[in-house]
C-alpha positions as CSV (number, residue, x, y, z in Angstrom):
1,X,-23.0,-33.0,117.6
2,X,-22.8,-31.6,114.3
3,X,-22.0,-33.4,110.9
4,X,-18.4,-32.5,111.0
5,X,-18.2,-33.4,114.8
6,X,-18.4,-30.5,115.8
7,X,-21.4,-28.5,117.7
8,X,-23.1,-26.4,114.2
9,X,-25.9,-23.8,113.7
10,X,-27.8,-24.2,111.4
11,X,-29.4,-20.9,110.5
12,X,-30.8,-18.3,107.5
13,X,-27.1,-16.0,106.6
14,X,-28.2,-13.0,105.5
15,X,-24.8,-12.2,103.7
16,X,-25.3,-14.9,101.5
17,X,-29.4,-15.1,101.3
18,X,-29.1,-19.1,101.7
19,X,-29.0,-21.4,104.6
20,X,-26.0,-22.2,106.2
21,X,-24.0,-24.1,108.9
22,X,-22.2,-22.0,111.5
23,X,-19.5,-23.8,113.5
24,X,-19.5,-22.9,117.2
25,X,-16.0,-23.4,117.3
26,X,-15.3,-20.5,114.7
27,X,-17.3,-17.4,117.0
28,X,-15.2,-15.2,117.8
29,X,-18.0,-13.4,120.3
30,X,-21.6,-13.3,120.5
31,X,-24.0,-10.4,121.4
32,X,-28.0,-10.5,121.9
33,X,-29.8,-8.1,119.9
34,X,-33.5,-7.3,120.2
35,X,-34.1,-8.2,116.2
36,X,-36.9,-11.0,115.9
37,X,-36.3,-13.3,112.5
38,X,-39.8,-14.0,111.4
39,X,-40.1,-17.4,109.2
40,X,-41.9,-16.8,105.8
41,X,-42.7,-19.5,103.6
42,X,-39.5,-19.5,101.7
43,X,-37.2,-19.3,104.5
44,X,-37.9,-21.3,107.8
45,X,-36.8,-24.8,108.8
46,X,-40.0,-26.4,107.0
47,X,-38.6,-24.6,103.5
48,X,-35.2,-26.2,104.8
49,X,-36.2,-29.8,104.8
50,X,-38.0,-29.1,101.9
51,X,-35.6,-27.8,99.6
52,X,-32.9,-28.6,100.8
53,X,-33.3,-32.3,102.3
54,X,-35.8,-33.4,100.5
55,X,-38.3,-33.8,103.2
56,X,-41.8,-32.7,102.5
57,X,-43.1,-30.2,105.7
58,X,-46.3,-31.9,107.5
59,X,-47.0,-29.4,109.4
């Protein structure tokens, strides 16, 4: 469950070059696309709980 209590998606938005959270909820469809998102150093779920947590990355 999501902080709102609802089921949310964490995830890079390229509109808005930031992470955000995407409530399921709110889709109105979803399609698969054969784009790959490759993490770089400043945007990945380490950079996340870095920057925007506050947790250092161990990896």
């Amino acid at each position: 469950m999501g902080w709102t209590g609802r089921w949310t998606l964490l995830a890079w938005c390229e509109t808005r070059q930031d992470y955000r959270n995407f409530r399921f909820d709110r889709f109105e469809a979803l399609r698969c696309l054969n784009e790959r998102f490759e993490t770089t150093p400043d945007i990945g779920i380490g950079h996340f709980f870095e920057t925007v947590i506050g947790v250092p990355d161990h990896r």
